[in-house]
N, C-alpha and C positions, 0 to 999 in steps of 0.2 A: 579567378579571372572571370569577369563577365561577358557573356556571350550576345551578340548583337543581334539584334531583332530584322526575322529577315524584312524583304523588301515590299514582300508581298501583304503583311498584317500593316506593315504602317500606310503602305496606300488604300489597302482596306479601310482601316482605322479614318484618313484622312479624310474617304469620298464619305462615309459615316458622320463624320463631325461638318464637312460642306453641308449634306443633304440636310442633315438636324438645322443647321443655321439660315437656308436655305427655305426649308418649312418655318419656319420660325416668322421670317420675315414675310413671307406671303401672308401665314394668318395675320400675324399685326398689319398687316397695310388691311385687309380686308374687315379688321374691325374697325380699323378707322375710316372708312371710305362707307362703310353701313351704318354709320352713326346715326341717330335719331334725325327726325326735324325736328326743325326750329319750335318751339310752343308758340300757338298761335292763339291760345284759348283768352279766356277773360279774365284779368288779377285786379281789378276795380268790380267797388260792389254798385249793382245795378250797371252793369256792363260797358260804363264811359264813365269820363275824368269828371266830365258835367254831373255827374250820378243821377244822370237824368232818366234809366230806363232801358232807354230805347237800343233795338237790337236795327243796323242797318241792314243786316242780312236776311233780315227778317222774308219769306215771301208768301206765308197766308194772311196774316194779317197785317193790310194795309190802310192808309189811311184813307182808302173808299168803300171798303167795306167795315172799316169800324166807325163807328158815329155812335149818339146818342140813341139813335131811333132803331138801328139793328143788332146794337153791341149794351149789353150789361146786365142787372140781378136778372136771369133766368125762374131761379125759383129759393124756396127755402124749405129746408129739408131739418126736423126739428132731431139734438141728441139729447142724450141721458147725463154727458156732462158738459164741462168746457174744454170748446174746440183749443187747441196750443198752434195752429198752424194752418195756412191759409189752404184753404180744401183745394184739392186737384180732381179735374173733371178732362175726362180723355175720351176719345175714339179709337177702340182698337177692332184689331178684325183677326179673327180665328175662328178656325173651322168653317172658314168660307164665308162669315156673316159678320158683318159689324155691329159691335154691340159699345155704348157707352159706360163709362167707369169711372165708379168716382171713391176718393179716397180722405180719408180726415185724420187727422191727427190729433188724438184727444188723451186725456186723464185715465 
C-alpha cells in the first residue's frame, strides 16, 4: 500500500514550482521590455534614396564653410604603389595635443 505524501512537502514543492514560474516570467518580460532600438543607421549607399551623398546631420561641414575657394586638393603626397582606396586625413588629439592623421590604402 502506498503511503501519502504529507502536507507539508507538497506545499513546499508547490510554493517551489509558483516561485520558479514566477521568476520565469519576470525575466521574460524584462528581456522583452530591454529590447534593442530601432536601427536608425544608413542601408542606402551614399546615405539617401537620391544616392546623392549628402549627410543632413551633417554639423561641420556646411554649405558656408565648404566652397571652392576654402574646400579641396590640400596637397599631394607621392607613394611607392597604387593607392586602392580613397585616403583618410583626420584630426585626432591625444596626449593633450592635436596632431593630423592620414591613412592610405595601398598594394
Amino acid at each position: 500500500m502506498r503511503r501519502a505524501l504529507p502536507a507539508r512537502i507538497v506545499l513546499l514543492s508547490s510554493a517551489i514550482l509558483l516561485l520558479s514560474l514566477l521568476a520565469v516570467l519576470i525575466t521574460r518580460r524584462d528581456m522583452l521590455v530591454g529590447a534593442a532600438p530601432p536601427f536608425k543607421g544608413v542601408l542606402t549607399y551614399h546615405n539617401d534614396n537620391q544616392r546623392t551623398g549628402r549627410n543632413p546631420s551633417e554639423t561641420s561641414l556646411t554649405l558656408k564653410n565648404v566652397n571652392s575657394s576654402t574646400f579641396g586638393k590640400l596637397f599631394v603626397i607621392p607613394t611607392d604603389g597604387r593607392v586602392d582606396a580613397q585616403p583618410l586625413y583626420a584630426h585626432c588629439q591625444y596626449s593633450g595635443k592635436w596632431h593630423a592623421q592620414r591613412a592610405v590604402c595601398g598594394e
